[in-house]
N, C-alpha and C positions, 0 to 999 in steps of 0.2 A: 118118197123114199122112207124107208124104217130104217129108224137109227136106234141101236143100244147104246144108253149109256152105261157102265159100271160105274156103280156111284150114285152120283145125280141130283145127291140131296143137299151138298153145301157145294159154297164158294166156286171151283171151274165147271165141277160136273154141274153143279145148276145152273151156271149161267148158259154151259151148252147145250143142256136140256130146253132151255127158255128158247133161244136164240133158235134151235132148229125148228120148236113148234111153232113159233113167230113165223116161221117160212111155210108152213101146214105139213110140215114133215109126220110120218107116224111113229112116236118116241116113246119108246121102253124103258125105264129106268130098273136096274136090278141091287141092291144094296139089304142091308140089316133090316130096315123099317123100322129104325131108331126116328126118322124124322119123316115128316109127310112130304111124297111129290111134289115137283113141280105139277099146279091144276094143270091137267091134260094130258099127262104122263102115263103112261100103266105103269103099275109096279109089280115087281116080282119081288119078292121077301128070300134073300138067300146070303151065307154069311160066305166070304169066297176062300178064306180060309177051313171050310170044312170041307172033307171030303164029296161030301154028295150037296155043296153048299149053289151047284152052276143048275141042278136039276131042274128047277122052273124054269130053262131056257132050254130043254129037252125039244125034240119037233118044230123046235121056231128057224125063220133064217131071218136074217139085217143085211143091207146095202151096207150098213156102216155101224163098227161099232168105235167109242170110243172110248177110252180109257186113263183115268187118271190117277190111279193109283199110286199111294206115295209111298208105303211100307216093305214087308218083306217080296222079295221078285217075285215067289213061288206063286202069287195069286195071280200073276200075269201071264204066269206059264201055264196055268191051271185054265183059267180063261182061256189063253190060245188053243189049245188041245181040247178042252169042251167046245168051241166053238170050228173048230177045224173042217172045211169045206160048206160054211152057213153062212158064214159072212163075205162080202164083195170088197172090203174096206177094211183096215185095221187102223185106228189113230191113235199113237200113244202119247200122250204129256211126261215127257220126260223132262229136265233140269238142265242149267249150265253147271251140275257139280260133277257132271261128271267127267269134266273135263279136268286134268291138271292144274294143280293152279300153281305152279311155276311156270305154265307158259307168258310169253312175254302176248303183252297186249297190239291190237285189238286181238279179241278169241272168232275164230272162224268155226266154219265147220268142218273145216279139215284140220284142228289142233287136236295136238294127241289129246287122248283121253286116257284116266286112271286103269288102272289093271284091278281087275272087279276081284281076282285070286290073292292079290296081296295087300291091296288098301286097307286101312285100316276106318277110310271113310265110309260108315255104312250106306249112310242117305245115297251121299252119291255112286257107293259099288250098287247098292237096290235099284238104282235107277236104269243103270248102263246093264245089268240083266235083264230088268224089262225091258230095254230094247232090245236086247236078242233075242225075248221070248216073242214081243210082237214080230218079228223082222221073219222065228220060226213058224208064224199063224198058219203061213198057206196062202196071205192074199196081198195084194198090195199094203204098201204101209207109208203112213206117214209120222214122221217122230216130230214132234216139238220139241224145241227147249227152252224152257223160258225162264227169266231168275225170279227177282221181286214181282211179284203177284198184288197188285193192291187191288180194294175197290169193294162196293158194297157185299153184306154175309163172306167178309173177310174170318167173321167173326169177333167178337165185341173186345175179344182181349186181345185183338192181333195189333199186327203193328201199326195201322194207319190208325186205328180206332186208339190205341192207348196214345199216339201224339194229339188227336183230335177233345179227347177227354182232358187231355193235362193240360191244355189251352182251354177249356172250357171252367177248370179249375180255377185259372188265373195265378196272378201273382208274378214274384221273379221268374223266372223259367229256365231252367239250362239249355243255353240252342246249343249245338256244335258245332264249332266252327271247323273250318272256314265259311260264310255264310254259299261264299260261292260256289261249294262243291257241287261238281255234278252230281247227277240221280239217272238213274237209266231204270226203268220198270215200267211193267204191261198194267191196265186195268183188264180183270177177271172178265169181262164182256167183248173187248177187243180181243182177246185170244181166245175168249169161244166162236166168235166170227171168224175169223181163222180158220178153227178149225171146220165149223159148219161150209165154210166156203169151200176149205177141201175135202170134204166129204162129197159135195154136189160135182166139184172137178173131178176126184177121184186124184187129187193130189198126191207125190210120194216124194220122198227125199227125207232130208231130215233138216231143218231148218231153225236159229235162233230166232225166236219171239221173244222182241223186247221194245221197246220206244226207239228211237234215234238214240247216241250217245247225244250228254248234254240235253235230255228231254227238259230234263226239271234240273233244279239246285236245291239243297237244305235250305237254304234262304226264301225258296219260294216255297216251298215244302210247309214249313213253319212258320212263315205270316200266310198263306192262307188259313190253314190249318187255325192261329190265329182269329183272322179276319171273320171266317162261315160260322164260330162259335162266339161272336159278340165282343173279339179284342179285347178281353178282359184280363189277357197275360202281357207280361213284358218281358219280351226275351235276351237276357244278358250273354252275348254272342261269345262262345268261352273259346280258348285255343285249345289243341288237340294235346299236346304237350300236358296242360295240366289236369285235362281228363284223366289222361291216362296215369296218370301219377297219382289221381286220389283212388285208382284200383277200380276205375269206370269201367262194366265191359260195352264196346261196342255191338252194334247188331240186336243185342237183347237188351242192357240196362237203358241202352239210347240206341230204340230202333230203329232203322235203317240206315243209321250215319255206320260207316264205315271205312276207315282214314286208309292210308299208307298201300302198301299192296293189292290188302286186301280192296280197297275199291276200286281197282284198277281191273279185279278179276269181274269182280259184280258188276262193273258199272262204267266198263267200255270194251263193249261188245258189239261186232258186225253185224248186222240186223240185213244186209243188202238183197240178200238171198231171199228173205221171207218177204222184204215190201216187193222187190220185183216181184213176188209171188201174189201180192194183192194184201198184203197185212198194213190196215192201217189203225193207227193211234189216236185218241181223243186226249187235248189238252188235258194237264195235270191240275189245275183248276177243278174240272169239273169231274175227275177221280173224286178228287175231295171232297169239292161239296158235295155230292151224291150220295158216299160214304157217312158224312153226317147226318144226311137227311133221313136215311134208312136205320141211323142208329137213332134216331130222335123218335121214330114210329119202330120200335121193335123193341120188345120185351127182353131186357137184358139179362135176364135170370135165364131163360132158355135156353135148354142144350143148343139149341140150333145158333147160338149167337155166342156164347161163351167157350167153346171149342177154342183149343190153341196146342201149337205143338213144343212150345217153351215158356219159362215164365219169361213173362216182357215186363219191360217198365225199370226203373229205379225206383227203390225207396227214398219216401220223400224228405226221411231225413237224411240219408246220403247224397241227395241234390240239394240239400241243402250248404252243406258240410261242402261240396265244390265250388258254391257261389260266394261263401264268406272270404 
């Protein structure tokens, strides 16, 4: 099977990349050439917001291309329309934000979704474009949606890698509590299987990719997290109450804790639709440590590792100033 990916070079699009040529699939990658293939990949060098940026894909055709695009729609539309009666397959990685989040939980796949004309949510209006530009390709389609993304070439300053550092750090440590909160998130390898798996089906619908609700907890989160970098932190389990009252933000200053509402939107989600489709999840354990081990052999100055789409983290004298 020839597969495109767009993209290719970090985080889903490489692990999809990986995942498909693990199966000896013949894998295209098309992107900037900011970062090198995955080995065994073709690349094509093109930037997809330029006008004539899709041309190295001029005279080719794909069984499957896929796409993960996170930015403005227009490169999705641009893509579909350059690619239009070439491809057998469209796979788009789309997001759970594009859903409403005043709906009441669990979120299906029939929960309204935002109005991409009046939100003022970009991420999420970009995303639910791209699905109507893939859905206009011409071929079959399949959408994912999936929330928290963890897992190795997350990138060094994302959020698994900035909890796994601050435990490597040591010291007091701010947990969040309640220790026992759920956690509901994919490793970046499970939802390239996924999607590589519907590519070979020729899968279509549109489906949440996520773990089970209740996969993981902040408690296991953060003594693993903990445990894989030598227990050299002690984590003073704080209430949520007083986070939020020293001006803590959630999500970014302490990421992936996400109290009240908002974790109810993130972090219980119907998943029924995609495992009856064949998605499965790898213990939250070994997200982790696998995540460590790859930031332990990888050069952390490199663009390819230092990419992030927010500052994350707290300053450590404002975690400080919450634990006294």
């Amino acid at each position: 099977m020839k597969v495109l990916i767009l993209g290719g070079s970090q985080f889903v699009g490489r692990a999809a990349a990986t995942e498909a040529l693990s199966r000896g699939h013949e894998v295209t990658v098309l992107n900037r050439g900011k970062r090198p293939p995955v080995d065994g990949a073709a690349a094509i060098i093109g930037d997809r917001l330029s006008p004539d940026g899709m041309k190295g894909l001029e005279g080719k055709s794909f069984d499957a291309v896929v796409d993960t695009w996170a930015g403005d729609a227009v490169a999705v539309e641009m893509a579909a329309n350059a690619l239009r009666g070439r491809i057998g397959h469209f796979i788009y990685v789309s997001s759970l934000s594009v859903y409403l989040s005043s709906n009441q939980p669990p979120t299906t796949e029939t929960s309204p979704v935002l109005d991409p004309e009046t939100s003022t949510f970009k991420y999420g209006s970009d995303k639910l474009r791209g699905e109507l530009a893939a859905e206009a390709a011409g071929a079959p389609v399949l959408i994912a949606r999936p929330g928290l993304i963890l897992g190795p070439h997350e990138g060094a300053k994302g959020r698994l890698p900035w909890w796994l550092n601050r435990m490597s750090r040591g010291g007091p440590t701010l947990a969040p509590g309640p220790s026992d909160m759920t956690l509901q998130f994919i490793d970046a390898r499970d939802l390239a299987k996924f999607l590589i798996d519907g590519a070979e089906s020729r899968l279509t619908g549109i489906f949440n990719t996520l773990s089970q609700p209740g996969h993981s907890s902040m408690g296991e989160l953060l003594n693993t997290c903990n445990a894989v970098t030598g227990g050299n932190a002690s984590l003073v389990w704080t209430e949520t109450d007083k986070i939020l009252a020293k001006g803590v933000k959630p999500w970014t200053e302490l990421p992936i804790w996400m109290p009240g509402n908002e974790h109810d939107f993130c972090y219980n989600v119907d998943v029924g639709m995609a495992f009856a489709a064949g998605l499965r999840t790898r213990p939250a354990k070994e997200t982790i440590a696998d995540t460590w081990e790859w930031l332990q052999n990888t050069d952390r100055d490199s663009d390819l590792v230092t990419a992030s789409t927010d500052n994350i983290g707290i300053d450590p004298e404002k975690e400080l100033g919450v634990l006294q």
